[in-house]
matplotlib code that plots the C-alpha trace (Angstrom):
import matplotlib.pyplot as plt

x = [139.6, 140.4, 140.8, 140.0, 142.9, 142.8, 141.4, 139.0, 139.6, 139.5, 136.6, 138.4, 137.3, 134.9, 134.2, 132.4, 129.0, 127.9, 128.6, 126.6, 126.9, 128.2, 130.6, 131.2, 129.3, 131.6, 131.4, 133.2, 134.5, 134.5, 137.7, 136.7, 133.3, 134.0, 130.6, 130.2, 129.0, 128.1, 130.7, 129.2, 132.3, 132.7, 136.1, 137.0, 138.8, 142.6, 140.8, 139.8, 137.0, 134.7, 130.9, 129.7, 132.3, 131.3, 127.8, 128.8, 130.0, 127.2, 124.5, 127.1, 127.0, 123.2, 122.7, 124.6, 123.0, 119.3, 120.1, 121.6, 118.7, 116.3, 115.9, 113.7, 114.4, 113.0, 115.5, 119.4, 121.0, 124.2, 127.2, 130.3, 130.9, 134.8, 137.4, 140.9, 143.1, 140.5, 138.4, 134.8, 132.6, 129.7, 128.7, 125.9, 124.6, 125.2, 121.9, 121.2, 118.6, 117.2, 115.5, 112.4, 113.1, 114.7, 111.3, 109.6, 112.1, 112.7, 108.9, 108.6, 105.9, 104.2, 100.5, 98.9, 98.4, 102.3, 102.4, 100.1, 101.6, 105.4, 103.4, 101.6, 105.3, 106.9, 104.3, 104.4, 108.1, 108.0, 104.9, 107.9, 110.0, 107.7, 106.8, 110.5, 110.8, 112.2, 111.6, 113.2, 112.4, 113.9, 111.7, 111.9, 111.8, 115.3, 115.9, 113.9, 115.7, 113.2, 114.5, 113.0, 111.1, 109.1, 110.8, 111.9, 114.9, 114.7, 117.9, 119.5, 118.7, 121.1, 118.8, 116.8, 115.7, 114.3, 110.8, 112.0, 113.9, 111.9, 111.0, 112.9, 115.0, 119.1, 119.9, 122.7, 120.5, 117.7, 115.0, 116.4, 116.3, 115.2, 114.9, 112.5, 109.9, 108.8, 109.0, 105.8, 103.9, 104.9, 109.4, 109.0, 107.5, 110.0, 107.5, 107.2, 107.9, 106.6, 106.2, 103.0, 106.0, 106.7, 103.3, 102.9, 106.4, 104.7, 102.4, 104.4, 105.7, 102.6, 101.4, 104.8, 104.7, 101.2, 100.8, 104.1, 104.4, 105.5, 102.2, 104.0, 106.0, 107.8, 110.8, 112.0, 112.2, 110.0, 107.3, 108.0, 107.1, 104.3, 102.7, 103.4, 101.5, 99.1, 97.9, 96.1, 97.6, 95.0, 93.3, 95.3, 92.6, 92.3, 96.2, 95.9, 92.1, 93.5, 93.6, 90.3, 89.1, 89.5, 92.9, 93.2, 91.3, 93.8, 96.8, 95.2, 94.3, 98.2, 98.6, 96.5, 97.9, 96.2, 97.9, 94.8, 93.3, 95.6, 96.2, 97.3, 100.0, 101.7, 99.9, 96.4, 97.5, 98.9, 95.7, 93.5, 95.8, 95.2, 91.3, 91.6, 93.3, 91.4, 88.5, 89.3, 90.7, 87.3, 85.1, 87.9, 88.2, 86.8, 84.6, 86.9, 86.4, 84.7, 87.7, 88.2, 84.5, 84.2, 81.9, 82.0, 80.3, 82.8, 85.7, 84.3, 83.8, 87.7, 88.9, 87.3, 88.4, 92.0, 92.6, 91.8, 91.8, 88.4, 87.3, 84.7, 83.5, 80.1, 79.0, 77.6, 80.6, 83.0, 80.6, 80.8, 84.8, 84.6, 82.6, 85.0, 87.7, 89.6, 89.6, 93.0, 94.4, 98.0, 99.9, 102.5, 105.4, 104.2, 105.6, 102.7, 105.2, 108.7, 110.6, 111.0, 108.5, 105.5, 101.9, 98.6, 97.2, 96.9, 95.8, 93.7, 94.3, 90.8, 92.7, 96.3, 99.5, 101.8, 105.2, 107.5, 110.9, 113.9, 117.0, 120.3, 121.9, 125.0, 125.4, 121.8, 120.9, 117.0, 115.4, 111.7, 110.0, 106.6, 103.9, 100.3, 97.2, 93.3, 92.4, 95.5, 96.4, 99.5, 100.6, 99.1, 101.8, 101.6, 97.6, 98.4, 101.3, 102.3, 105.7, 108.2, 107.6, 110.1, 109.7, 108.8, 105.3, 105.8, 102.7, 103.8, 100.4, 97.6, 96.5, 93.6, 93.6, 91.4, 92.5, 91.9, 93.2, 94.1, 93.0, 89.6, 88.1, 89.1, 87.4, 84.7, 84.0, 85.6, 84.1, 85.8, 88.5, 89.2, 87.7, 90.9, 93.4, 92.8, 92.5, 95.6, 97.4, 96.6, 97.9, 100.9, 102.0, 101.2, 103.7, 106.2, 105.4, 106.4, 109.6, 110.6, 109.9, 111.7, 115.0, 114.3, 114.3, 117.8, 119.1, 118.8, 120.2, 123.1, 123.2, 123.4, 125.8, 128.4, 128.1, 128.6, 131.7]
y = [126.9, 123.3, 122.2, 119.4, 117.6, 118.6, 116.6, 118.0, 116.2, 112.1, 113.2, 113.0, 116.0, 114.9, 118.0, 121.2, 121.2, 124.7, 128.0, 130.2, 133.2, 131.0, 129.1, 126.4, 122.5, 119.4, 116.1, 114.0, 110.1, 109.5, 107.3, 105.4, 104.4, 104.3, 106.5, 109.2, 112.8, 115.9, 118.4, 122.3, 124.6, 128.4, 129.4, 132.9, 135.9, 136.8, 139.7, 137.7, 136.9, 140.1, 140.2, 138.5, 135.7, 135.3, 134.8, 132.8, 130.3, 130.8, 130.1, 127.1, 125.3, 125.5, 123.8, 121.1, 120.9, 121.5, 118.5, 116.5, 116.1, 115.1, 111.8, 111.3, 109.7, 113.1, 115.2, 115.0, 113.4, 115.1, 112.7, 114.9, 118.2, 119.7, 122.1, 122.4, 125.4, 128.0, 126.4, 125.0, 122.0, 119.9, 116.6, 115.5, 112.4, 113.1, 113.3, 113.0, 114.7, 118.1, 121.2, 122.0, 125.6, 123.6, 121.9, 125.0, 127.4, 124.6, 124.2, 120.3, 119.0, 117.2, 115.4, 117.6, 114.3, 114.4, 117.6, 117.8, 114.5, 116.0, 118.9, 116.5, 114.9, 117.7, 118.9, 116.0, 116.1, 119.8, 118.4, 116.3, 118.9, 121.1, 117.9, 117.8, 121.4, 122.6, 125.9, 125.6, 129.4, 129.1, 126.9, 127.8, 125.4, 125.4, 123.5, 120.8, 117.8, 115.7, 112.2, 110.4, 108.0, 111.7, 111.6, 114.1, 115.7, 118.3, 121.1, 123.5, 124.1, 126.8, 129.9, 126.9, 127.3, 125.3, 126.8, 127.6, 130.1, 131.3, 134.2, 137.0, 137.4, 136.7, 140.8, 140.2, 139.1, 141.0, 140.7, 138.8, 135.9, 133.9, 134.5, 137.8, 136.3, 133.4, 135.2, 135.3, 138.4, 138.6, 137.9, 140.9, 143.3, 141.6, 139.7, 136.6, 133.5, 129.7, 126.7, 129.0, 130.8, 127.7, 127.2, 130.1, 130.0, 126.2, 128.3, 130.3, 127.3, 125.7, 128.5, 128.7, 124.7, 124.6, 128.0, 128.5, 132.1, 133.6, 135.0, 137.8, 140.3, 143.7, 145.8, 146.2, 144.9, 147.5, 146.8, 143.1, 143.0, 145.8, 143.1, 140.2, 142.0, 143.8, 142.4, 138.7, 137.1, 136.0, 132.9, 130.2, 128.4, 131.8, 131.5, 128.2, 127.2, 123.2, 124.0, 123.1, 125.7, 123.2, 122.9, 126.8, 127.0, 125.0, 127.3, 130.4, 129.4, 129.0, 132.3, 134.0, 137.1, 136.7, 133.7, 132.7, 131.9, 129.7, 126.1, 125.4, 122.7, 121.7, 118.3, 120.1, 121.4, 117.8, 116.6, 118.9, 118.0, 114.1, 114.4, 116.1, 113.5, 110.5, 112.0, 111.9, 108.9, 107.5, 109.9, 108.1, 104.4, 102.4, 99.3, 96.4, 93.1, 90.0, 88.7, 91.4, 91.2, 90.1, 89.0, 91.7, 90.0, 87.1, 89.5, 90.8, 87.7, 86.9, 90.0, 90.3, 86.5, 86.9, 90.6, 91.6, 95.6, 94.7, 92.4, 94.5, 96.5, 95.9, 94.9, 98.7, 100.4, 97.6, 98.1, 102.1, 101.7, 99.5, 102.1, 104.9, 103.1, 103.0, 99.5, 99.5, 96.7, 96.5, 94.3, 91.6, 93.2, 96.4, 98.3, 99.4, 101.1, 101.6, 101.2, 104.6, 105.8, 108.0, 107.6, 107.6, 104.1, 100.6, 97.7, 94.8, 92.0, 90.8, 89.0, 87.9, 87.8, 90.3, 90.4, 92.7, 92.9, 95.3, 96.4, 96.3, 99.9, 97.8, 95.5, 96.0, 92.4, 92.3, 90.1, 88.9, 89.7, 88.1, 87.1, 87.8, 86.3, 87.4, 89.0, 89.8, 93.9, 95.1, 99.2, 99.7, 101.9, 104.0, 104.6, 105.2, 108.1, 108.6, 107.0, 105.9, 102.2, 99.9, 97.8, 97.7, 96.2, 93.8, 92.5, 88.7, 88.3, 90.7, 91.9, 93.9, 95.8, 97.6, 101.3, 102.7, 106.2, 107.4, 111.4, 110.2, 108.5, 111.3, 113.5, 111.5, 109.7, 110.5, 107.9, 104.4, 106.6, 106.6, 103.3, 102.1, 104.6, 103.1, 99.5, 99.6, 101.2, 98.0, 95.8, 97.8, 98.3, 94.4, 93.9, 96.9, 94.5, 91.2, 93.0, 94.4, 91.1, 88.8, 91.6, 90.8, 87.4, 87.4, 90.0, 87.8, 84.3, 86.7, 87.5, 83.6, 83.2, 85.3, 84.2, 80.5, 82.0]
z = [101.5, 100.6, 97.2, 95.4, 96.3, 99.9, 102.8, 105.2, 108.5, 107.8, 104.4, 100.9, 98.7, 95.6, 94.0, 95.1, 95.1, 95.7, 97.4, 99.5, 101.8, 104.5, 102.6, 100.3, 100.5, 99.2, 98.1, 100.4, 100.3, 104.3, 105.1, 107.4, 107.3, 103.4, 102.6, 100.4, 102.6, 102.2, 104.5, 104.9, 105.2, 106.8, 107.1, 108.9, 107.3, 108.5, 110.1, 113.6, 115.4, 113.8, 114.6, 111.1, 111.4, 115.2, 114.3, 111.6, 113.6, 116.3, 113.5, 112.1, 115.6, 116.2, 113.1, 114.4, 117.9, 115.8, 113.1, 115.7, 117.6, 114.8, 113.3, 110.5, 107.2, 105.6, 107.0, 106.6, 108.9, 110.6, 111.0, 112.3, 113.2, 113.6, 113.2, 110.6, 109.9, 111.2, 109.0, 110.8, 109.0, 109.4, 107.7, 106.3, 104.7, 100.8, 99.3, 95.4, 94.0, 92.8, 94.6, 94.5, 93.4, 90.6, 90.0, 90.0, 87.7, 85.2, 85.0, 85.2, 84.4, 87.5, 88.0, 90.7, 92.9, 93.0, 94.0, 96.7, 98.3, 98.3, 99.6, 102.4, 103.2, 103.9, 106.3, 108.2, 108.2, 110.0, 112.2, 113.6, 113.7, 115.6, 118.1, 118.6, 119.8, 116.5, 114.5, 111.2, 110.1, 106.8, 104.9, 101.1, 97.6, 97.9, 101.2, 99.9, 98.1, 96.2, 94.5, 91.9, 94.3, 95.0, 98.6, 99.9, 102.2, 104.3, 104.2, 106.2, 109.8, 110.0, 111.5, 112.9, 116.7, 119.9, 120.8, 124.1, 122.6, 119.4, 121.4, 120.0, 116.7, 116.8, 117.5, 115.3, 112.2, 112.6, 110.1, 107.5, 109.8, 107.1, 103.0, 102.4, 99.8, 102.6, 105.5, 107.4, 108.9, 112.2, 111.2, 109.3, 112.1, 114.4, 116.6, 118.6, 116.5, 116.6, 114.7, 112.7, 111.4, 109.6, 108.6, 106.8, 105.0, 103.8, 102.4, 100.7, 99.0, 98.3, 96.4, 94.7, 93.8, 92.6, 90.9, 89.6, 91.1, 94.8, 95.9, 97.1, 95.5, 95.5, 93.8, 96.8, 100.9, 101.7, 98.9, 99.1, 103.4, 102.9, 100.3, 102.9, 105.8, 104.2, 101.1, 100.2, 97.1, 94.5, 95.1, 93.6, 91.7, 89.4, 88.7, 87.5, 86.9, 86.8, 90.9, 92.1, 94.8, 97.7, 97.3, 97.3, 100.0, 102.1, 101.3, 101.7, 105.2, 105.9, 104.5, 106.5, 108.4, 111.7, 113.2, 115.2, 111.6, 110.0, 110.5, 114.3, 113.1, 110.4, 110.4, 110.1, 106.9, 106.0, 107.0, 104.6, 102.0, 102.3, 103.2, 99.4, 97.3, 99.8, 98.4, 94.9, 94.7, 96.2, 93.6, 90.9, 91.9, 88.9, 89.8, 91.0, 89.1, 89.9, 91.4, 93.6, 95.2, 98.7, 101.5, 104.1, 106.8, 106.3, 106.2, 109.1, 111.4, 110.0, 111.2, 114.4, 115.1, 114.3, 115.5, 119.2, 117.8, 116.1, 118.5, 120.2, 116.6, 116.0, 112.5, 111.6, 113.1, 110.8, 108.0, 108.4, 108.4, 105.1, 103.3, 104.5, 103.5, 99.9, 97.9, 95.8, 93.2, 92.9, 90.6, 91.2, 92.3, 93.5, 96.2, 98.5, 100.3, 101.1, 103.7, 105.8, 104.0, 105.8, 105.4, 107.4, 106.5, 107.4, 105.0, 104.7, 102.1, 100.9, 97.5, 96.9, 98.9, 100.0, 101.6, 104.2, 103.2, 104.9, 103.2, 104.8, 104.9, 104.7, 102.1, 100.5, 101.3, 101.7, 104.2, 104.2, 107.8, 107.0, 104.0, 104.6, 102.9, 103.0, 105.7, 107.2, 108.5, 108.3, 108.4, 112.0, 113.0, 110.4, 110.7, 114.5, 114.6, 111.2, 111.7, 109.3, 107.9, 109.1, 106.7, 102.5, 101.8, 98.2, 96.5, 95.3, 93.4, 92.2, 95.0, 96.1, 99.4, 101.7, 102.7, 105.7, 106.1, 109.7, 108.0, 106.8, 109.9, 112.3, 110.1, 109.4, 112.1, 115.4, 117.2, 115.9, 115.0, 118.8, 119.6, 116.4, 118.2, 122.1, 120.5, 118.9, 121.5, 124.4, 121.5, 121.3, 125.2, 125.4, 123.0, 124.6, 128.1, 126.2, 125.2, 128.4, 129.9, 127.3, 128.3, 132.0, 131.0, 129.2, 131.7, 134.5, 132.1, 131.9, 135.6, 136.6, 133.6, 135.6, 138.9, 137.6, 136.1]

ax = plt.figure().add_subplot(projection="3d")
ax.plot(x, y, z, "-o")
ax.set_aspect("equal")
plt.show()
């Protein structure tokens, strides 16, 4: 195995940054794209091609082809893939953080809001996953990177799999496809896997997070899959009595042994989670100040004028969105969100100014896209699929916004959550048509271009 000094292909070895049953994970300086990476390393015995090195390398190479094939800012990303002095590596962006089994051994100390967002995020970020045809089957505290932003990074798709192929367990790994103490019902009687696999392996780790104990337990395999089949853990809210028996409620139903019973996705769990905190926040939200009062009929008439997604809302349905929605004051200089960052809601200014701003990955230079005023929207995208922000939203005043939350209308109100959802999508083919057509456009200035040359 390489040593510090040592090269791996064109990455300059850092230091070592850990060693597992695989092989060893190093901090990197790539040469030519001058980045720092993360390289994953598995390097075969003397003794040949032997079953446990050849599914080494099998399980190696689908974690490429898996990560490869997934982009999303809360997952690493896979850069390279190659192979030295019978010595196999992939690279990965280097990401700085800590675990979350970190978190949960060291005991830090964490606001339960906090909690139960990273918990939120990193449903979502399998709910793309699982839209993308990917099983990650090996979802445990330590595969998750969190930063201090409270973003997180999704690890190690090594035993990962497509869900056209989820059918059956690798024969050569059997039942401990996956770490024992998350594994859900049906890995350990060797059945038919799916994406509720994951689900119930995020409830594993829920209960971990928020309780600060694995809700199931033995002194040995046998005890430890009996207890995971078998047996419901106690209700999490009598661990810890700070849990409030909603938020119990919602991990128990991932951990339910019938598969029929628990969440059908990822996001549904993600969902229950927001619904939660959107409601406390609501029951929480101090009385704005004067300042921050507003005429919602006027807002209403403003909104409807300058935005064709509201344009056919009647006054009860905008006034039943209104009440619905969160009110929020941020400072000068607050980040209502960051760029890449993943949440269900869009905005309305009703006081102050804000501004979009993107960060070069290059040189860091930031560039402003836009300032809004009263009465402008912005986050549409977000409320519509969940999708990374483009862009960093920046207060440049005290600002006070309206929140509507994508989770809390569907749940609430079904109807204008559809009538938002089909509104918003005619605005955004039109500008998908305006796009194709200004490439036409330049397509065909190129065209002439050529034949006058």
């Amino acid at each position: 195995m390489a040593d510090l000094a040592d090269k791996i292909g064109r990455y300059e070895i850092i230091e070592k940054l850990g060693e597992g049953a695989m092989g060893v994970v190093f901090k990197a300086h790539d040469t030519i794209i001058d980045r720092v990476v993360a390289i994953k390393t598995v390097k075969l015995s003397s003794g040949g091609l032997t079953p446990s090195a050849h599914n080494m390398i099998k399980q190696f190479c689908n974690e490429a082809k898996i990560a490869g094939r997934l982009n999303h800012p809360n997952i690493a990303a896979i850069h390279d893939v190659g192979e030295q002095a019978n010595s196999f590596y992939l690279v990965f962006e280097y990401v700085k953080g800590v675990t979350l089994k970190d978190l949960i051994v060291r005991g830090d100390k964490i606001q339960l809001n906090d909690k139960i967002a990273l918990l939120i995020l990193l449903a979502r970020t399998l709910h793309y996953a699982h839209q993308h045809g990917v099983i990650h089957r090996d979802i445990k505290p330590a595969n998750v990177m969190i930063f201090d932003d409270m973003q997180i990074k999704v690890m190690d798709f090594g035993i990962a799999v497509l869900d056209t192929q989820a059918n059956k367990l690798d024969d050569t790994m059997g039942i401990f496809t996956g770490t024992p103490y998350y594994m859900s019902p049906e890995m350990v009687r060797e059945e038919e896997i799916d994406k509720l696999t994951d689900v119930f392996s995020l409830g594993v780790l829920s209960y971990e997070f928020l309780t600060g104990v694995k809700p199931f337990t033995g002194v040995n395999f046998k005890e430890l899959f009996e207890c995971i089949e078998t047996k419901d853990p106690e209700l999490p809210h009598r661990v810890d009595p700070s849990l409030q028996e909603t938020v119990g409620a919602c991990i128990m139903k991932t951990l339910e042994k019938d598969k029929g019973r628990r969440y059908q996705s990822a996001g549904e769990f993600a969902d229950a989670l927001e619904y939660y905190l959107e409601a406390r926040a609501k029951n929480r939200t101090a009385p704005t100040s004067p300042s921050a009062d507003f005429n919602k009929l006027e807002l209403i008439k403003m909104l409807q004028n300058r935005y064709l997604f509201f344009s056919d809302f009647t006054e009860a349905e905008m006034l039943k969105l209104f009440s619905l929605s969160g009110k929020k004051i941020y400072r000068k200089g607050a980040v209502i969100f960051k760029e890449a960052a993943i949440d269900d809601r869009m905005y309305i200014i009703i006081a102050g100014r804000v501004k979009l701003i993107k960060q070069s990955s290059d040189d860091g230079k930031v560039t402003l896209l836009k300032e809004l005023k009263n009465g402008d929207c912005f986050g549409e995208l977000g409320f519509l699929n969940n999708s990374p922000r483009y862009a960093a939203a920046v207060t440049e005043t005290d600002t006070v916004c309206i929140l509507i939350s994508d989770t809390v209308l569907r749940k609430t109100e079904p109807y204008i959550c559809l009538k938002l959802y089909k509104n918003l999508s005619v605005m955004l083919s039109e500008r998908i048509r305006q796009g194709d057509e200004k490439i036409g456009s330049l397509t065909r200035e190129i065209e002439e271009l050529k034949g006058c040359g």
